[in-house]
Phi, psi and omega in degrees: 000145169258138181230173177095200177277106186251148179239131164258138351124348199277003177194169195291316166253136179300164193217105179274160156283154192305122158323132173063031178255126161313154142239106154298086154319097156274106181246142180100130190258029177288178197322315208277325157329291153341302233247302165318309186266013166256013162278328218310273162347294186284352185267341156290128175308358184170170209266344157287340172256358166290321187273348151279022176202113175282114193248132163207132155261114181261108185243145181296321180194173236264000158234151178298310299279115186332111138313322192306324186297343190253010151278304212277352181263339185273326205269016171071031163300305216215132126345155176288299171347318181304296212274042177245123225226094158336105165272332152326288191288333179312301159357277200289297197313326192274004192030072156211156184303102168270134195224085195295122152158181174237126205288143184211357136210169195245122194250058191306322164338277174267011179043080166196145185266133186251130189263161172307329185249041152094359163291148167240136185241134151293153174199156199238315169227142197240148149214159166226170198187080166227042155067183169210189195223128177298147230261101192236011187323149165081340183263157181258122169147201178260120200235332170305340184279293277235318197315159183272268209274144006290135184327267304205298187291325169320312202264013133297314176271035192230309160318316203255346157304300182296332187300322175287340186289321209081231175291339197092003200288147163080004183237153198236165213226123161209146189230137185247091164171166174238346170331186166279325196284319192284332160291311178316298179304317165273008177251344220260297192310307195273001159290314208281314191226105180287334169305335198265150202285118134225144191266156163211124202240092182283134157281320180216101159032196186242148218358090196285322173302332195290174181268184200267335176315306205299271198305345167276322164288352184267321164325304196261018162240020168258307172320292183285001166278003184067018175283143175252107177276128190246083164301146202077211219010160182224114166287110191279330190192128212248137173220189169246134163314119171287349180276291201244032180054015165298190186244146160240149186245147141270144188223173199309337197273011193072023183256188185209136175256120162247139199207178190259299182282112155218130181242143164269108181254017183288164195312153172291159157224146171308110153006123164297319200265031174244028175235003124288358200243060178060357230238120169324159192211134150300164155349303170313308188111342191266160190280129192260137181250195185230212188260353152275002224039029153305118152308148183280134167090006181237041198328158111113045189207095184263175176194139218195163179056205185305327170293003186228143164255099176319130141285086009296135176323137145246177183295153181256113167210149186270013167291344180284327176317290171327292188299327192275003191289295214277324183272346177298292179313321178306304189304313168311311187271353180275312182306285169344320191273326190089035167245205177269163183254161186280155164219164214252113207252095186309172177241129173315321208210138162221172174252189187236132208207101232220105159274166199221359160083014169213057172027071172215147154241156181232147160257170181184140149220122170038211170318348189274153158198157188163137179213138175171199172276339160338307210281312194305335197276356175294316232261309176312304218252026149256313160325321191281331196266311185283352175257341195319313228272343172238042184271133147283000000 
């Protein structure tokens, strides 16, 4: 364990710690994380063992965003604000540090996080919980503007598409995934500018894990919204129109779609720079833990969500994060203390609550289905209650 007096790094004058004060660090501001600092507090027994353990969060920026919320904010359910989580003021009520930037290696060595501009954060225990990014490996053009992530840039180049369409008539839309987000989004769109041609182009079909009721319900609520689904395919490659400033996408079979609107929703990939960033990488490119959510071979080093790679894999879905929230925060501050740690038995099956953007939803799980406005307002008011709960 490290003890004593550290000096971080984050402005032209330095700032020490309490003799004999831990620094717990969280980079990255994902679901599990949040959750960790609204436990921060309640979970110490008295305000001397809050005060021997320093919480600080490093986020690239100071809101969060709910994924679950965000087909209801493109179909013009919800504000953006609504699905949006203060990680700053989230902090400050939790009596812990918000530290705006972004971690780009991990210096296990010297227990220090190296940020993009070149600050170094001390740290005595770390997690990271930074998400992953869309996988845009193979396609040629400038492909980063089009990505579903980052959320937040996403639901910005989105706003300012609809202030401009008008009705939508004559503009066209195409989404790359056949996933749950990419069926959400695009009914999400086409709720929002009911006018506008939207394609949605899949490599390996639509939702190919759900059972077939699911996947049959999702058909006839794409059929009737008038989406033209183009199965088998890849958008290879994205440029721009010279006439009217449209996109022209390529796609595998050589043919080519010019459209106003494109989002990429293709399968996730791991950060580059968590492969380079000091730290062991599965195969995957994700960080591999063990059943605390221990990096392997690194004490006093965690990893949660999309950033850790399981043994058996699970799906980057954000129910996991959520389940990892609670044995994670017990585990950080235990570790920090020297006590033993808890471990953590992901769930075999979860469900999925699948909007369709006229606020019906279908559910699945495993063998379950069921769909209708029911569903969605269930859906609504599990949303509503999880971001409610970290609100200031």
């Amino acid at each position: 364990m490290h003890t004593g007096k550290y000096r971080i790094k984050l402005k032209k004058t330095s700032e020490r710690t309490v003799m004999g004060q831990q620094i717990v660090v969280l980079a990255g501001g994902g679901h599990a994380h949040i959750e960790v600092i609204r436990r921060f507090s309640g979970q110490m027994p008295n305000k001397a063992a809050q005060k021997a353990i320093r919480l600080m969060l490093i986020s690239p920026a100071r809101h969060c965003v709910y994924s679950g919320m965000v087909p209801g904010v493109m179909a013009g359910h919800y504000e953006v604000k609504q699905a949006l989580i203060d990680l700053s003021e989230l902090c400050r009520e939790h009596n812990a540090r918000w530290v705006q930037g972004e971690v780009v290696q991990v210096d296990p060595a010297t227990r220090q996080l190296v940020l993009k501009d070149g600050r170094r954060v001390r740290y005595d225990v770390v997690s990271l919980d930074v998400g992953s990014a869309t996988n845009t490996q193979g396609l040629s053009g400038d492909t980063s503007k089009y990505a579903v992530k980052p959320l937040l840039s996403f639901l910005e180049r989105w706003q300012g598409f609809v202030s401009g369409a008008g009705q939508g008539e004559g503009k066209k839309l195409l989404v790359a995934g056949g996933g749950v987000a990419g069926i959400e989004l695009i009914l999400a769109a086409k709720h929002r500018l009911p006018f506008i041609e939207g394609y949605l182009v899949s490599r390996n079909g639509i939702l190919g894990s759900h059972n077939p009721r699911v996947k049959r319900a999702v058909n006839f609520a794409l059929n009737r919204e008038g989406i033209r689904v183009m199965e088998q395919l890849d958008v290879v490659a994205v440029g721009k129109a010279e006439k009217y400033g449209g996109i022209v996408t390529h796609l595998s079979d050589s043919s080519t779609l010019t459209v106003d609107f494109l989002l990429l929703c293709t399968e996730a990939r791991a950060h580059y720079w968590l492969e380079s960033g000091g730290l062991p990488t599965a195969e995957s490119g994700y960080i591999p833990v063990n059943s605390n959510l221990q990096i392997i071979g690194y004490p006093g080093h965690f990893a949660v969500g999309d950033t850790a790679a399981f043994n058996p894999p699970l799906a980057k879905a954000g129910v996991y994060p959520v389940r990892q929230a609670p044995v994670l925060s017990y585990n950080l501050f235990a570790y920090a203390e020297g006590r033993p740690l808890r471990h953590y038995r992901p769930q075999s099956h979860f469900l999925n609550l699948i909007a369709t953007g006229d606020q019906r939803a279908i559910a699945s799980r495993g063998w379950f289905y069921c769909r209708g406005h029911w569903v969605w307002k269930w859906k609504n008011r599990i949303d509503q209650k999880f971001v409610r709960q970290y609100k200031t």
